[in-house]
TORMARMI-21532 format. One record per residue: x, y, z of N, C-alpha, C in turn. Coordinates in steps of 0.02 Angstrom, whole numbers, plus 50000, padded with zeros to 5 digits. Layout:
N
XYZXYZXYZ ...
end
This chain:
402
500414994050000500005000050000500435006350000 500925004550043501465011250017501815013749978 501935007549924502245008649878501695009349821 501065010849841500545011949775500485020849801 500435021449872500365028949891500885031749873 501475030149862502175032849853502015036149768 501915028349713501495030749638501315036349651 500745035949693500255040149664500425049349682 500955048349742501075056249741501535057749698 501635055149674502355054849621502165055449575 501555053049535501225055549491500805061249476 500595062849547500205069349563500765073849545 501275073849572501845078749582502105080149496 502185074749459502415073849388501795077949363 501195076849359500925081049323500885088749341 500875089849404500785098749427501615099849404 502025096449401502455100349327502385101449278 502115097849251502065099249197501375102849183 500955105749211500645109649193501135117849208 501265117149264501545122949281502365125449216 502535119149193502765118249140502615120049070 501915121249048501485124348998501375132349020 501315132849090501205140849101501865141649092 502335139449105503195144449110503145145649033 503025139449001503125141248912502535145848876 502065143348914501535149248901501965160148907 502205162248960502155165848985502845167148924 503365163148931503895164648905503745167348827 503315162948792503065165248715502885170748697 502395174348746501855179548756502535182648783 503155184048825503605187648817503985190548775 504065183848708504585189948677504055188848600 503505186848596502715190948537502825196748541 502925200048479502685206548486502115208148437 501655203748405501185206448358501175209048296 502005207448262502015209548223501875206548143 501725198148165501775194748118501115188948130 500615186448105500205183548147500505175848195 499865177848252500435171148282500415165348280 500035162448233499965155548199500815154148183 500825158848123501645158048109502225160448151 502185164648187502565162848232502695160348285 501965155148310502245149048352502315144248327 502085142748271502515134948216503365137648213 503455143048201504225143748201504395143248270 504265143648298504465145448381504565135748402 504175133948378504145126248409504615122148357 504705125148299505085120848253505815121948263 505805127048321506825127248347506925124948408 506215120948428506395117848509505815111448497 506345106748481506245100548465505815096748530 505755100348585505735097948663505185095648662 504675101448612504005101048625503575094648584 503215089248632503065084048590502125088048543 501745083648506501115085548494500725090648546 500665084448622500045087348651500435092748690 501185095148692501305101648719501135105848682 501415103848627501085111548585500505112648570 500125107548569499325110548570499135114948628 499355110648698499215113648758499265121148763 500035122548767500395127948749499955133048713 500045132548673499615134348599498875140048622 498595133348666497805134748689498025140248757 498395139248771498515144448849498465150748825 498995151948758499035157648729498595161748706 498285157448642497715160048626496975164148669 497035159948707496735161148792496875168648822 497315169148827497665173648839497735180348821 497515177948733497635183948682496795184748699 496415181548685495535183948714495295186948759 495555190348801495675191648856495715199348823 495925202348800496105207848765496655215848791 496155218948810496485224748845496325223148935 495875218448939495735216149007496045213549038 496105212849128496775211249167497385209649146 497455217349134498265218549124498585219449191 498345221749240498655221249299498645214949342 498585212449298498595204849336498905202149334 499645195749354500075191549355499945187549301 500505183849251500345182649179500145176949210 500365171949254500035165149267499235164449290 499025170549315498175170949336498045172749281 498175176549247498045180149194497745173549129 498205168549125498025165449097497565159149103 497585158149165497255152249202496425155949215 496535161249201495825166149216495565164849155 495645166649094495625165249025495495159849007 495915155949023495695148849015495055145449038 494805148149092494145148049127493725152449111 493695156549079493075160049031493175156848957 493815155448934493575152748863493405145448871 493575141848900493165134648874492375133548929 492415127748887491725125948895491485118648946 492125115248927492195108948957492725107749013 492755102749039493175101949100493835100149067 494305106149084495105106349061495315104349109 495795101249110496525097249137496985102249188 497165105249159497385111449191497215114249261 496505116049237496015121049283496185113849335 495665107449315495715103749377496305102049423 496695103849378497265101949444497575109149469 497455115349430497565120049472497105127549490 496535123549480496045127949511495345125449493 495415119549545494855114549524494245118049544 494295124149596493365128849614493075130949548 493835132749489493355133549443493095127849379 493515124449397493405118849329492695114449348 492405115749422491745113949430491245116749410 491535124049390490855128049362490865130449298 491395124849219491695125749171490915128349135 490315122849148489805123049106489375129049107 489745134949154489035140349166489345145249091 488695148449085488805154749029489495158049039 489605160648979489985166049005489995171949026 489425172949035489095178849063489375178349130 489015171449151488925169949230489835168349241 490245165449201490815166149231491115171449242 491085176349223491305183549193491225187249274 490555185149300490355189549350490455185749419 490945178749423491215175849463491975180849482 492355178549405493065182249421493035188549410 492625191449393492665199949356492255205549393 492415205849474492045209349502492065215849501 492505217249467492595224649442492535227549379 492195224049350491715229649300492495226549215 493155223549253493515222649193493605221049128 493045216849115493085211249046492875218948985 492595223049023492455228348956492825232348944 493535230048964494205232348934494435227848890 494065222948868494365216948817494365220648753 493785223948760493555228348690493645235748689 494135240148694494105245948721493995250448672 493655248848626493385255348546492945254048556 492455253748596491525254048581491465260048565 491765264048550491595273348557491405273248463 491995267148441491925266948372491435264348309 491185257848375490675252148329490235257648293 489915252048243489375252348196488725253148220 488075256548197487905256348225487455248948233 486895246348289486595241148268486905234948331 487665237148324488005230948370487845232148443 487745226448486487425224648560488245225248577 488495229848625489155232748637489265225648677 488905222248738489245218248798489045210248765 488705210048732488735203048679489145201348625 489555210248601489905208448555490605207348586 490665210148652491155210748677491485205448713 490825200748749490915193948751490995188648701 490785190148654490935184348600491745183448573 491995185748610492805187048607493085181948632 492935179948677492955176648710492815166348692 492445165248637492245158348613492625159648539 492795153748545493265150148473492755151748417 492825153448362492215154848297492205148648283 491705147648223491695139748196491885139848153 491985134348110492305131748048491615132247984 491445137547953491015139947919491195134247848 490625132547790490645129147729490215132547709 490195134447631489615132947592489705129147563 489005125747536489085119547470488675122147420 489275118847377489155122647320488505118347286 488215124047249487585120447192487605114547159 487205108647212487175102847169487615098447205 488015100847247488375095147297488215096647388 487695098947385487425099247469487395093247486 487015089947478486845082147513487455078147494 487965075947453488615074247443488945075347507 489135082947520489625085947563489285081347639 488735082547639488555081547720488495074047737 488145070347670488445061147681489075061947708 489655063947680490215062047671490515065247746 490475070747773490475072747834490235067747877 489695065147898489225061147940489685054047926 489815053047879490165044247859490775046547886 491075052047872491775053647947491765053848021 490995055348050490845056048091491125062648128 490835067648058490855075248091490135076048112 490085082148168489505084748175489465090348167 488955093248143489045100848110488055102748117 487975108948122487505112848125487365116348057 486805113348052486555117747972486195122147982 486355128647957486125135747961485465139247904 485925136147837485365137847787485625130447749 485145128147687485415120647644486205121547620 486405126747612486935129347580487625130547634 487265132447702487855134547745488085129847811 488375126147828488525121047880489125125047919 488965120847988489545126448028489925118548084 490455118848082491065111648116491455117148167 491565111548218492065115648270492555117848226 493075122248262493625124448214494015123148188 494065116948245494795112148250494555106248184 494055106348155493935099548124494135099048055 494635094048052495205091948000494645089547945 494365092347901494065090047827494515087947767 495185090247765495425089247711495525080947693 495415080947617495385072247622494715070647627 494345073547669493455069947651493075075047610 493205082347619492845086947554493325088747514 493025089247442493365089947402493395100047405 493945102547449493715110147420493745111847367 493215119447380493355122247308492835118747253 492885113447259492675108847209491975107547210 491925104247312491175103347341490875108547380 491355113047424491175116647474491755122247456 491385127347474492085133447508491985135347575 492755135647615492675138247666492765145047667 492175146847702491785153747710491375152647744 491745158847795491235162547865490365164147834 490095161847906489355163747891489055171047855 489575178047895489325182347858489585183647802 490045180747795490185184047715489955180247667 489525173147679489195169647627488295173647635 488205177447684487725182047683487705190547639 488565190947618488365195447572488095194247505 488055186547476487745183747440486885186947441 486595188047491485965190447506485795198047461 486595201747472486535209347423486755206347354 486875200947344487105201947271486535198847223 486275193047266485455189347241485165195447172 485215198547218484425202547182484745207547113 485425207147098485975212647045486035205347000 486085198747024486725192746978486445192246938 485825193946898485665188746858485785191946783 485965188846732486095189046663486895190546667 487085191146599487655193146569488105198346601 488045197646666488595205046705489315206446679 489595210546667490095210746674490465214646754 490835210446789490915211246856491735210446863 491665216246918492685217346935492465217847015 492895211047028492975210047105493685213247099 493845217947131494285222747130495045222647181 494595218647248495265216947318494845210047325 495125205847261494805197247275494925196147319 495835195947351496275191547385496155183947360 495845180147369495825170247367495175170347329 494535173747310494215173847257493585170447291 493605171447356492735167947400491935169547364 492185177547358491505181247353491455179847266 491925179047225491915178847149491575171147135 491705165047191491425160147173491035158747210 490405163147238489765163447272489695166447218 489895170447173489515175347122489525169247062 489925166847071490005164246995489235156547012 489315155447073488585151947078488125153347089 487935158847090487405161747077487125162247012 487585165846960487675165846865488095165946877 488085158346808488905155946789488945158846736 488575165246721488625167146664488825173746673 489245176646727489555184646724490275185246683 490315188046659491095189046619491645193046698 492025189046702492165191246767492995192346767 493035198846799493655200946805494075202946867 494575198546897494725199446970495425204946982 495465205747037496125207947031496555209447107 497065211647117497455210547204498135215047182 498325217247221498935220447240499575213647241 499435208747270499835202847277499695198447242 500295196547202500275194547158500135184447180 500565187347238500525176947270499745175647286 499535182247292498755179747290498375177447266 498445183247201498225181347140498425170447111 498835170247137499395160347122498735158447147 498615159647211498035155647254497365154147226 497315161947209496545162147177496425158847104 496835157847075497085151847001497075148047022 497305144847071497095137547098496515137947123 496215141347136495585138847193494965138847135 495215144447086494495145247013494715137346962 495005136446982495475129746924494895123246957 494995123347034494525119947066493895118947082 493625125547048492905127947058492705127747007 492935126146959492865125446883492805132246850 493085136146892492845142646836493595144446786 493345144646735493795145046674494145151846643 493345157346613493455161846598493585165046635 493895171046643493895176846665494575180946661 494835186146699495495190046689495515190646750 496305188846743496435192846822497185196246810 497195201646860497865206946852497935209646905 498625210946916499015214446970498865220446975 498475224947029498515231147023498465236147088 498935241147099498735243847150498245251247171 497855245147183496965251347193497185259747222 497705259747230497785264947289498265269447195 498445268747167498585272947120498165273347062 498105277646988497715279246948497835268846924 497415269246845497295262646842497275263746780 497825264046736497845266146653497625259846624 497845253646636497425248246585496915248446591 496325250946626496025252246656495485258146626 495915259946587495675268746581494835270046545 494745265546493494125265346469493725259146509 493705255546521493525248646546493035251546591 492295248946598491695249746638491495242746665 491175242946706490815236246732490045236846767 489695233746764488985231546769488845232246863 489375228746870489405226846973490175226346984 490315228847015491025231147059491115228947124 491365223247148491455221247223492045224447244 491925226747302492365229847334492745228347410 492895224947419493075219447475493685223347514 493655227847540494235233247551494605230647605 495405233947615495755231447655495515234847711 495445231247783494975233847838495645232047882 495295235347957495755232248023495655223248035 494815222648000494805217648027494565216248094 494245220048122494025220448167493365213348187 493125214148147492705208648141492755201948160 493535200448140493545194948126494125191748186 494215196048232494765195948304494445189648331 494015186448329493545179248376494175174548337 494435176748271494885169748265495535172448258 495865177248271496465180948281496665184848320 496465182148367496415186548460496895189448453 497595188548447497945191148441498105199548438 497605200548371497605206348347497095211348396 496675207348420496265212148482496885215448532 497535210048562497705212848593498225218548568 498375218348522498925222148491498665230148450 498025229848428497685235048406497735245148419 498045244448372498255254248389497635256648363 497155259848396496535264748384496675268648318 497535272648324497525277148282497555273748200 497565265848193497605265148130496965263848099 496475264048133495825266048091495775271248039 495985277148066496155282248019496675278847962 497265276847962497495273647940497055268847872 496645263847892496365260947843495735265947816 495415270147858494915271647806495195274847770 495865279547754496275283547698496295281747654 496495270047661496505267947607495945266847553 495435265047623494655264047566494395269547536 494695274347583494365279047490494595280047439 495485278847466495825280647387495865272847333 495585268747385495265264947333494735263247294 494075265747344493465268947302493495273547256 494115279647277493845283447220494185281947154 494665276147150494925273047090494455270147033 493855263747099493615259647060492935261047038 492515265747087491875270047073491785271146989 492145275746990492385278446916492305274646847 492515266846872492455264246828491655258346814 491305261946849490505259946880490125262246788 489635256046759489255261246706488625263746748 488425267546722487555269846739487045263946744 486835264246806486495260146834486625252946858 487515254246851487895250246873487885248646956 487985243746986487835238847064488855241647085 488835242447154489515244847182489375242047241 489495235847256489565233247321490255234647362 490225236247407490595237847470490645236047531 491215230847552491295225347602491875227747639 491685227047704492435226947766492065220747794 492675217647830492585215047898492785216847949 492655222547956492825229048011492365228348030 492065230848105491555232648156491715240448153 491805245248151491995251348156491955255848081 491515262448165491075266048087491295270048015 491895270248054492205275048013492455271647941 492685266147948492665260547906492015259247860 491595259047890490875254147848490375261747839 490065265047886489555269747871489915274947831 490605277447844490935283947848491215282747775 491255276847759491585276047682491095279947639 490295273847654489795274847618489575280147608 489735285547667489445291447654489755294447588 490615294647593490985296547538490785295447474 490565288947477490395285647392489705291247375 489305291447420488775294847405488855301547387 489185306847444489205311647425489805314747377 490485310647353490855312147313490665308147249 490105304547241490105299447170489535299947138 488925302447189488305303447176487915295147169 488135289747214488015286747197487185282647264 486605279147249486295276647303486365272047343 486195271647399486095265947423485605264147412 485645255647396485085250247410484895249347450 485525243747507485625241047561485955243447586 486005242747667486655244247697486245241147768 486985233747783486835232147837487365229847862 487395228047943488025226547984487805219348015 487925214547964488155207747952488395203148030 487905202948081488275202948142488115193148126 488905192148176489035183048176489195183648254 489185187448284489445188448356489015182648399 488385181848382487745176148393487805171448393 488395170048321488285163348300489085160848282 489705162448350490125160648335490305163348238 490165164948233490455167148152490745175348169 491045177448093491315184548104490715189748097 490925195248114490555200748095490905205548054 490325207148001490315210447930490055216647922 490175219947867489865227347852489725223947768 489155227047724488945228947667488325231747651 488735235347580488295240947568488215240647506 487785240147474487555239447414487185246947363 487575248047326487685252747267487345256347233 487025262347191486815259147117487145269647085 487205267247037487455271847000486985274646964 486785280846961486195281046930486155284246851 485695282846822485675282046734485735287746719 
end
């Protein structure tokens, strides 16, 4: 019996190292991060020069961080090891390993809201420093719901494409994924869930966030017939092959500042079967001489944003966020509107997309287009996923008049 009691503290003892072992590496990472590069890639580099770390450390690891980064501008005065063990107990959901062995009061109460955890550890009013630009939002957004949703992992968003819905979701279910269907078209998988190998992307499904397969909703009612259409800041070509299934019949012309982008988006239309179209290098932010006569029917406008929206899967950037570069990006969206406007015909469609939360970005653009272009609004709505684990969106829908 003593030599089983002897085991067993010896094992107790082996593991509260090694957790406390994940916080030292935890704390040490988050020491020398500075935000300048996202940190996906720089903790695969970080782990690929310290061989030490087996699988389930670096996942562990990994998750502390991220944790950590959700947390935002909130308890900063707090010790990085509470700091994170605090985090860790508002973001999950289920009974972690961790918590139980080092702060098992809370890993008993993993399953309450996060509301209700919030107002366990957060007796001081703190967590609404996670988000510290509410002064900025859009209007429409629920400030302490959006501010909590910071806090939960987003999901792993699909559409399926026309004619392979019921395909995609056999083939999911025969893997033994589980997924939540939103609309026939839109399915939503934890984040973590490895598809490659059972959907064919591109091909059967694209991955795409819930709201931005909802700007499909402003384009419904412009797609139909012979368009000629310039998705203008494609990047990877999401919104061009929601358009292109909608009518496969738009003459369609893409285009990006980056050119490695542009590599991507040739593979991904190669896969989607889309054939025709042009695509070219160009930077929206100067005049646009090939350009010079060329008109189009509908103009997507997918502008470079903070991104604000989309911080639920790049915490990171919540914590690192300079206020003053808002100004910063909306400079760019106009001197990129007022490039591509221009090239709008009469009674031509000018859709206009951030995944920014912030007004100055989404309302403050639109105003520009209007009062420097003369152009209407249709639509204009703020695309919230804050609800539904997905991102949150801005669009505004166009029309040029005859």
């Amino acid at each position: 019996m003593l030599a089983i009691r002897r085991r067993r503290i010896a094992f107790y003892f082996y593991l509260m190292n090694r957790y406390f072992s994940y916080l030292n590496s935890a704390k040490e990472i988050l020491s020398v991060y500075d935000g300048v590069e996202p940190f996906a890639s720089f903790i695969k580099k970080y782990f690929a020069k310290r061989k030490k770390y087996g699988s389930k450390d670096r996942k562990q690891v990994s998750h502390l961080c991220y944790c950590y980064f959700r947390l935002g501008k909130s308890f900063s005065d707090v010790p990085p090891e509470e700091r994170i063990l605090t985090a860790v107990f508002l973001c999950s959901s289920q009974s972690n390993e961790i918590l139980l062995e080092l702060r098992p009061a809370w890993n008993e109460k993993i399953h309450l809201t996060v509301e209700e955890k919030c107002s366990m550890v957060d007796t001081q009013g703190t967590l609404l420093k996670l988000f510290p630009f509410i002064n900025e939002l859009s209007e429409g957004i629920e400030t302490k719901q959006f501010i909590l949703s910071h806090l939960i992992q987003t999901d792993l968003f699909l559409r399926l494409r026309p004619g392979k819905e019921k395909i995609v979701k056999e083939k999911l279910q025969k893997a033994g994924f589980l997924f939540d269907e939103f609309t026939k078209s839109c399915i939503a998988l934890p984040n973590s869930s490895g598809i490659d190998g059972i959907v064919e992307l591109n091909t059967e499904a694209v991955v795409q966030d819930f709201s931005s397969q909802r700007v499909g909703e402003l384009l419904l009612p412009v797609a139909s017939g012979p368009l000629s259409v310039w998705d203008c800041c494609a990047a990877s070509g999401g919104k061009s092959i929601m358009l292109y299934d909608l009518n496969p019949a738009i003459r369609l012309t893409v285009s990006d500042i980056r050119e490695s982008i542009l590599i991507n988006l040739r593979k991904r239309f190669n896969e989607a079967g889309i054939k025709k179209y042009q695509s070219v290098k160009i930077d929206l932010t100067q005049s646009i001489p090939n350009f010079k006569h060329q008109t189009f029917d509908l103009i997507i406008c997918d502008a470079p944003c903070s991104g604000s929206g989309t911080w639920g899967r790049t915490p990171e950037q919540l914590s690192y966020f300079d206020e003053n570069r808002i100004d910063d990006y909306t400079s760019l969206q106009r001197k990129i509107v007022s490039n591509t406007v221009p090239h709008l015909k009469p009674g031509g469609h000018f859709l206009y997309v951030t995944c920014s939360v912030f007004k100055k970005e989404n309302e403050g653009v639109v105003e520009i287009i209007e009062k420097d272009f003369g152009l209407n609004v249709i639509r204009m709505d703020v695309l919230k996923g804050y609800d539904k684990k997905a991102d949150t969106m801005f669009a505004a829908l166009l029309q040029k008049p005859l």
